[in-house]
C-alpha positions as CSV (number, residue, x, y, z in Angstrom):
1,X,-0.7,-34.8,-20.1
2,X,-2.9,-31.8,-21.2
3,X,-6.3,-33.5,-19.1
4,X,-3.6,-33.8,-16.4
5,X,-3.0,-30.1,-16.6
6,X,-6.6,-29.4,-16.3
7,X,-7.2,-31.6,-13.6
8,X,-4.7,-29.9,-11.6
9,X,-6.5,-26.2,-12.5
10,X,-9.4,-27.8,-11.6
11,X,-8.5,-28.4,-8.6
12,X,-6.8,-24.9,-7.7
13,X,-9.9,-23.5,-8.7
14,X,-12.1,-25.6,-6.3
15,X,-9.9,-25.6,-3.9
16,X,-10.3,-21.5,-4.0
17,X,-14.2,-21.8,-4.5
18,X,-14.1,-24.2,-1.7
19,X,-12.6,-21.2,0.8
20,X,-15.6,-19.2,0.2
21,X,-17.4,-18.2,3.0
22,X,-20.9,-20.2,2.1
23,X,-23.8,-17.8,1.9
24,X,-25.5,-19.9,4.6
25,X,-23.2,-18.4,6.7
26,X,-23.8,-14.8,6.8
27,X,-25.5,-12.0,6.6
28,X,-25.3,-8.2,5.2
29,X,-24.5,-5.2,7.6
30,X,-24.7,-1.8,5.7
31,X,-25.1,1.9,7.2
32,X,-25.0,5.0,5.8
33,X,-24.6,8.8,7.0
34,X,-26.3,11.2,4.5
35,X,-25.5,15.2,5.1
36,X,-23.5,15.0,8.7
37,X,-23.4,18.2,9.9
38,X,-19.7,19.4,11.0
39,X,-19.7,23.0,12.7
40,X,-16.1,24.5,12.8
41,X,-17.4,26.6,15.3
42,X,-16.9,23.7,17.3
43,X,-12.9,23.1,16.7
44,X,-11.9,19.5,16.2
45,X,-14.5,16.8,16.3
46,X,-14.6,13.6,16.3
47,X,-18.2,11.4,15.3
48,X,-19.0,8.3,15.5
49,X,-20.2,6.6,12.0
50,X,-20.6,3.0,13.1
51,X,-20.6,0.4,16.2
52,X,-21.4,-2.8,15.7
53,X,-20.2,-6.2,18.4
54,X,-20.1,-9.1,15.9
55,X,-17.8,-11.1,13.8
56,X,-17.3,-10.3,10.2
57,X,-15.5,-8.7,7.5
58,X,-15.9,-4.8,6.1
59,X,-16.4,-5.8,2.0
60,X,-17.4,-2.2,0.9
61,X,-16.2,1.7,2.1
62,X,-17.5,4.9,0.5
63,X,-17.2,8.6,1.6
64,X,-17.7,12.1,-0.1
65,X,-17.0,15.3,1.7
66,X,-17.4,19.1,-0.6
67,X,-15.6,22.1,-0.9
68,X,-12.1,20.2,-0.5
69,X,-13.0,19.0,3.1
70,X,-12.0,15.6,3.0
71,X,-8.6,16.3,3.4
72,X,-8.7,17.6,6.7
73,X,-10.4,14.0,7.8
74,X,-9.2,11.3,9.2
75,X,-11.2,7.8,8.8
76,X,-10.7,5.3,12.0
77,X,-11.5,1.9,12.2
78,X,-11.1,0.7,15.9
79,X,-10.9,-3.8,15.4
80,X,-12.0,-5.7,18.4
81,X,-12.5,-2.8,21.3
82,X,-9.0,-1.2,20.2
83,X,-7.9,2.2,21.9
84,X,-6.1,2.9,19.3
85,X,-6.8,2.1,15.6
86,X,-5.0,-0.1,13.9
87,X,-6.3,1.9,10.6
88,X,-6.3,5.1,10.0
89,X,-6.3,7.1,7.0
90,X,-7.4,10.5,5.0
91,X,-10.0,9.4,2.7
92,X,-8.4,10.4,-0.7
93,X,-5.4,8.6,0.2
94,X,-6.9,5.7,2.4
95,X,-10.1,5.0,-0.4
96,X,-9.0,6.1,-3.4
97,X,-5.1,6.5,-3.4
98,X,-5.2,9.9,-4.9
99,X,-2.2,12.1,-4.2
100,X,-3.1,15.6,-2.4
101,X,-2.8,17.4,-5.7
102,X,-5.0,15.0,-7.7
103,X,-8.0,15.9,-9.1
104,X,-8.9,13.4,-11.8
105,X,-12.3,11.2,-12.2
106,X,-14.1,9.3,-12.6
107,X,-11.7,6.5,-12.2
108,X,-12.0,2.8,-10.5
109,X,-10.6,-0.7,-10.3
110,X,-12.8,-3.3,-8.5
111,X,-10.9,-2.6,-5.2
112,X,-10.9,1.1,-5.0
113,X,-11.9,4.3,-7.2
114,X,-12.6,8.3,-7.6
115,X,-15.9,8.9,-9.1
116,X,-17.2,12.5,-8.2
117,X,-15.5,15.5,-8.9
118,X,-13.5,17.9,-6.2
119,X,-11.2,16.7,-4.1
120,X,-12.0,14.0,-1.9
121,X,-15.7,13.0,-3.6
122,X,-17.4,9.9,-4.3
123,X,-14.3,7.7,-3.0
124,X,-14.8,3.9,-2.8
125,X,-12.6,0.5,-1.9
126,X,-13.6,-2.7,-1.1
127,X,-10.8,-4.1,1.0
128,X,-11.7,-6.6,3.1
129,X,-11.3,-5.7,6.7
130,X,-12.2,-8.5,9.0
131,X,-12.9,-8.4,12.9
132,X,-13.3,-10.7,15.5
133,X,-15.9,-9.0,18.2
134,X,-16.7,-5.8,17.5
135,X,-16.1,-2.9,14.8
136,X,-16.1,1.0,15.4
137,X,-15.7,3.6,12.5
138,X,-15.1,7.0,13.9
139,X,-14.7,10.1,11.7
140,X,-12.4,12.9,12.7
141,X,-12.3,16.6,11.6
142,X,-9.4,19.3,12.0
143,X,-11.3,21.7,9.6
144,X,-9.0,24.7,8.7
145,X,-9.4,28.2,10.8
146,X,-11.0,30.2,7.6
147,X,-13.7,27.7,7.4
148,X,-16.4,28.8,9.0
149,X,-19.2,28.0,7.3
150,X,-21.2,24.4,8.1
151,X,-20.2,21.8,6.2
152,X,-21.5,18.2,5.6
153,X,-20.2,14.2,4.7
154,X,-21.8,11.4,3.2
155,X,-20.6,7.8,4.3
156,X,-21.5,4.6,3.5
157,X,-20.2,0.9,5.2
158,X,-21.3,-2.8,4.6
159,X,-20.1,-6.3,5.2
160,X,-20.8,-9.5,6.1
161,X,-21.5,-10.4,9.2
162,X,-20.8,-14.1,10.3
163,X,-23.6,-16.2,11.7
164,X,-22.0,-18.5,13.7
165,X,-18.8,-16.8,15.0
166,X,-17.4,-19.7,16.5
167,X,-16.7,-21.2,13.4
168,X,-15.9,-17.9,10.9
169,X,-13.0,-18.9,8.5
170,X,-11.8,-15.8,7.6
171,X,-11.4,-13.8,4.7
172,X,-10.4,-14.8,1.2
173,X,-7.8,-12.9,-0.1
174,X,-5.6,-12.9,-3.5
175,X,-7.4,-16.1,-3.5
176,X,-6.0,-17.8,-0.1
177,X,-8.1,-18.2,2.9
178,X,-6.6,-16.7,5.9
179,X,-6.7,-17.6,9.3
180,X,-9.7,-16.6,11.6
181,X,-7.4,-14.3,13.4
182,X,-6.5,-12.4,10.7
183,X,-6.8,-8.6,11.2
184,X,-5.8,-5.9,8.7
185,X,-3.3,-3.4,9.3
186,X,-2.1,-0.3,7.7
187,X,1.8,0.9,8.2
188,X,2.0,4.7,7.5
189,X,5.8,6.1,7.5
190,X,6.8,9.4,6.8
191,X,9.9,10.8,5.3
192,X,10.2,14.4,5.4
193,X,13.9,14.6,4.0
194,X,15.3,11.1,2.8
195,X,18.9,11.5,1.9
196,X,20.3,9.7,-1.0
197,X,20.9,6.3,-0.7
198,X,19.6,5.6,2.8
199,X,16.9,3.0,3.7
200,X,13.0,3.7,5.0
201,X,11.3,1.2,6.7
202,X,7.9,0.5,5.3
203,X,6.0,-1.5,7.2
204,X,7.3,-3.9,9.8
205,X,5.3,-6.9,11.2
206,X,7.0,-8.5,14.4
207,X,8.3,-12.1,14.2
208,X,5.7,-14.8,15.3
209,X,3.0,-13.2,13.1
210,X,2.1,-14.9,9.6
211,X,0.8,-12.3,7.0
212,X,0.4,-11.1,3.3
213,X,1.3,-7.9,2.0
214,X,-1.8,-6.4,0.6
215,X,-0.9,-2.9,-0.7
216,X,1.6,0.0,-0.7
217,X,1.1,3.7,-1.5
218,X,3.4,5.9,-1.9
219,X,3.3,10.0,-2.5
220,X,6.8,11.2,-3.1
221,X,8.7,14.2,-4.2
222,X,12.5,15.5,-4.9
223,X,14.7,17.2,-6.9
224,X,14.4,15.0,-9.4
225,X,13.3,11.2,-9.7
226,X,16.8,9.4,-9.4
227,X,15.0,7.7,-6.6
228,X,12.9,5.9,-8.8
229,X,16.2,3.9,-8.9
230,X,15.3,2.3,-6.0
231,X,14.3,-1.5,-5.0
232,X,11.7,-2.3,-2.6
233,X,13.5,-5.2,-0.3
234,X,11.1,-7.4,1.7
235,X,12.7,-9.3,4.3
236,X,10.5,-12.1,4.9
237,X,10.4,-15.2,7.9
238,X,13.3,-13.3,10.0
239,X,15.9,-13.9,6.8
240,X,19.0,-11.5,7.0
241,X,18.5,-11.6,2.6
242,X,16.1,-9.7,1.1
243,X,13.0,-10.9,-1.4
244,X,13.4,-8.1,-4.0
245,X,9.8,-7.1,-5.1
246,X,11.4,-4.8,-7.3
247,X,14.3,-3.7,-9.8
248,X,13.4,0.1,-9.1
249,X,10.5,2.0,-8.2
250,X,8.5,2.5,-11.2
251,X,8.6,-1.0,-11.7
252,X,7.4,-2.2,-8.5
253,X,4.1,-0.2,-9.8
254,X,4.0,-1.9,-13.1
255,X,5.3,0.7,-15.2
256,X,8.8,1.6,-16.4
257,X,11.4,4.4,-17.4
258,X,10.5,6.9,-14.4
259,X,6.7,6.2,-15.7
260,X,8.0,7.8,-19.1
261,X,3.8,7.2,-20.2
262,X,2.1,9.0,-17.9
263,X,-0.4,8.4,-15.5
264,X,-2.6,5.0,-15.6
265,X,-5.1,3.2,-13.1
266,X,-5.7,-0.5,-13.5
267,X,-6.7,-2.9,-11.7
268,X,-3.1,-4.3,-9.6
269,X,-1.3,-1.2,-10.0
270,X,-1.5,2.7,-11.0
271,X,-0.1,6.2,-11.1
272,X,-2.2,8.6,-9.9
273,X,-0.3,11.5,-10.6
274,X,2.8,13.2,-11.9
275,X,4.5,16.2,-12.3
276,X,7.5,16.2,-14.2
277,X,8.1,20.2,-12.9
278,X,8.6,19.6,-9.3
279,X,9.4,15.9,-9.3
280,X,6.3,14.7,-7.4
281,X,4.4,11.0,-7.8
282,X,2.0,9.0,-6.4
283,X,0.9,5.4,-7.3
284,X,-0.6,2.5,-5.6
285,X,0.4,-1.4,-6.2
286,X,-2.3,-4.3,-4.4
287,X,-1.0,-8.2,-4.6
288,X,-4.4,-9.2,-5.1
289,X,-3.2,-11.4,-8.0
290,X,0.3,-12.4,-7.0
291,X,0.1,-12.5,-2.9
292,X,3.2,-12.1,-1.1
293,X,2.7,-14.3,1.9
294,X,4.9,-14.9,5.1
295,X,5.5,-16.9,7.9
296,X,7.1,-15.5,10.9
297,X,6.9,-11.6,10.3
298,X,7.8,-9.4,7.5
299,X,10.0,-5.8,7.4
300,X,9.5,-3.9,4.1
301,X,12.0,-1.6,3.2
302,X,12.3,1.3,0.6
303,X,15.5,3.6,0.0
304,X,15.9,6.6,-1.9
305,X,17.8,5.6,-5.2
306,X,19.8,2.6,-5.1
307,X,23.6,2.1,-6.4
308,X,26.4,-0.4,-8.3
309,X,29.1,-1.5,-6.0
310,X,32.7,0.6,-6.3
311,X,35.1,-1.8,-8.6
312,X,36.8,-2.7,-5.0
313,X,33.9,-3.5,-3.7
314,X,32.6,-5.5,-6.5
315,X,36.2,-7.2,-6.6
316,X,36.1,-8.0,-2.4
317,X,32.6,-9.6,-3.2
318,X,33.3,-11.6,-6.0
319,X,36.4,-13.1,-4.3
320,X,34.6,-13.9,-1.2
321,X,31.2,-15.8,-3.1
322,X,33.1,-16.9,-6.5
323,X,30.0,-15.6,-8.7
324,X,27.7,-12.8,-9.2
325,X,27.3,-11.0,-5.0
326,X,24.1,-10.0,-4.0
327,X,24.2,-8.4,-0.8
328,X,21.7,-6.7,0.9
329,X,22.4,-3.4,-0.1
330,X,22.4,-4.0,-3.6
331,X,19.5,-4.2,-5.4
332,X,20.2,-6.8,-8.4
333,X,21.0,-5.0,-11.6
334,X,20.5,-7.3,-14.9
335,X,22.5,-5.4,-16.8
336,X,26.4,-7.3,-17.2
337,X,28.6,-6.6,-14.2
338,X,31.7,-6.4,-17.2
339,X,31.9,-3.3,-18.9
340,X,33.6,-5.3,-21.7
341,X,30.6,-7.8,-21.8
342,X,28.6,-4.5,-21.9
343,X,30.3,-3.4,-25.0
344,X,32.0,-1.2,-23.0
345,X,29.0,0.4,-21.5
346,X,28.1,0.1,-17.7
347,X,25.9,2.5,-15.9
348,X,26.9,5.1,-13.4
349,X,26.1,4.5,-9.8
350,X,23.8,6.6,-7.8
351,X,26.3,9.1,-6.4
352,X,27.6,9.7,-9.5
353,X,24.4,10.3,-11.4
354,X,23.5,12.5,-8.5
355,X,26.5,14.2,-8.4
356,X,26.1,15.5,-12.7
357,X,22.4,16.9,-11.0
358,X,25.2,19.0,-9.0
359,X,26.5,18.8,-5.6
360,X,24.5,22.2,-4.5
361,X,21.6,19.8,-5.1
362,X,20.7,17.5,-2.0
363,X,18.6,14.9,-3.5
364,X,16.4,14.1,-0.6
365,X,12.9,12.5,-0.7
366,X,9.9,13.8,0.8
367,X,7.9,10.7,1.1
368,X,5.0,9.1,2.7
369,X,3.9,5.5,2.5
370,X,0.8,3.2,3.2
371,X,0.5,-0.3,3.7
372,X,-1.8,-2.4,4.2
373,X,-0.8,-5.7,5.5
374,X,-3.0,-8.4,6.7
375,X,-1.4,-10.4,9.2
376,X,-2.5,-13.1,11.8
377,X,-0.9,-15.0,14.6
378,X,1.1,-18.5,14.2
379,X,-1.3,-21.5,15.8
């Protein structure tokens, strides 16, 4: 039984190796910018860090930018002659998922990092961005109106460039090969005032698209972190039920209890800052290790806290399914649904929590999100 256990790892493993792009089959691409002048005499600018017609995959990103510069940029990779990209990001939050108020390093996993001090410097990540025909990296400045001195950026890209395009597999990712058509895309959504209890799409790739949810980033803020309480729901393959990633927020990223520990960074998931005054997080989660992979398009879904069912509610649903309900705007609790099974204990829903916070207090979330998705199109 046990050399049947390892002949089936065996196998998994070289049926992994055995999606690696053979080093036959490519060749390195790398550039670098070193000391870019950007004049704010000039206004907004916009300049043009790489061009390059081919078929490959971006393995390596890096950017450093002084005097808190870097978040007034905007990084642009245009896949395959796009007018618009299909990526776009500020480099503290797009390289290095560090919130706007962050200022630690050095800090790194093997798929992104903060190594120089200030904000914005010596930001890396090695996601793996494939294209198809071509690959354009533009840089774009809105520098502040009191800036008026000259300032500079540093930027470095390389990849692997395929040799014989006709027959480029793809990128290996969590472990899977993915199609050749497989492009990477990153969902950014905006919240500016959430209210309690209502939903946020994420990220939301149509049907008729396969794909696998890379990454999700999320800065957020309230007046206090009830929403933590919440589930991230992916509805996966066009299914009215949701796949729940999650049992609340903190979770999702690994940790627990509102991230009662503090900040961490490692290597699947991470919480890149707190502050326990104003009720503001941010945290990344990758599925390098444990890919979630669909079909036939994906919608990912947040909401600000979540909430038991009202006992006629709960009553209504158990009469109509005979067991435990599990409707789609309920995130599962594991907790017993029987306060008597509970020893007489069951916990408040969200209105009521929020309500002992005080009804003077509105409870929205100020959130933004990024995901990364990779997703390519059904044969």
């Amino acid at each position: 039984m046990l050399s049947f256990v390892y002949l089936i790892i065996g196998t998994t493993l070289c049926a992994f190796a055995s999606a690696e792009l053979s080093a036959l089959d490519v060749r390195t691409f790398s550039s670098v910018i070193k000391g870019a002048p950007v004049n704010p005499a000039k206004g907004y600018q916009e300049i043009l860090c790489y061009d390059m017609n081919a078929t490959g995959v971006v393995q390596h990103v890096w950017f450093t930018m002084g005097a808190n510069m870097a978040q007034h940029t905007l990084l642009a990779f245009y896949i395959d002659n796009e007018v618009d990209p299909s990526i776009e990001f500020t480099p503290g939050v797009g390289l290095g998922s560090a919130a706007p108020e962050d200022n630690t390093a050095p800090w790194g996993t093997a798929l992104q990092g903060r190594t120089g001090s200030g904000q914005g410097q010596g930001l890396y990540n090695t996601r793996r961005i494939p294209f198809g025909q071509r690959l354009r990296v533009v840089a774009k400045f809105a520098l502040p109106e009191d800036v008026t001195e000259l300032q500079s950026f540093f930027f470095i890209v390389r990849g692997l460039e395929s040799l014989s395009p006709d027959t480029w597999p793809g990128p290996v990712v969590g472990g899977l090969q993915l199609p050749p058509s497989s492009r990477l895309k990153l969902y950014t959504t905006s919240a500016e005032s959430l209210p309690l209890l209502e939903y946020l799409t994420i990220a939301n790739t149509p049907a008729g698209k396969g794909g696998l949810l890379h990454e999700v980033y999320i800065h957020a803020n309230s007046t206090q972190f009830l929403f933590m309480e919440a589930c991230f729901r992916a509805f996966l393959d066009g299914s009215d039920l949701p796949t729940y990633l999650s049992s609340g927020t903190e979770d999702y990223f690994n940790s627990a209890n509102y991230f009662n520990a503090g900040e961490f960074r490692l290597p699947n998931a991470g919480l890149t800052y707190k502050n326990e005054d104003d009720f503001t997080m941010s945290a990344y989660r990758n599925h390098e290790q444990d890919p979630v992979v669909f079909q036939n398009g994906l919608e990912l879904i947040w909401r600000n806290s979540d909430e038991l069912p009202t006992p006629q509610e709960r009553e209504a649903l158990l009469m109509q399914s005979g067991e435990i309900p599990n409707p789609s705007w309920l995130c599962p609790m594991t907790f017993p649904w029987s306060s008597a099974a509970a020893g007489g204990r069951k916990p408040p829903s969200a209105q009521v929590r929020a309500e002992a916070f005080g009804k003077d207090k509105v409870l929205a979330v100020q959130a933004t999100f990024l995901v990364w998705v990779y997703e390519w199109d059904k044969e």
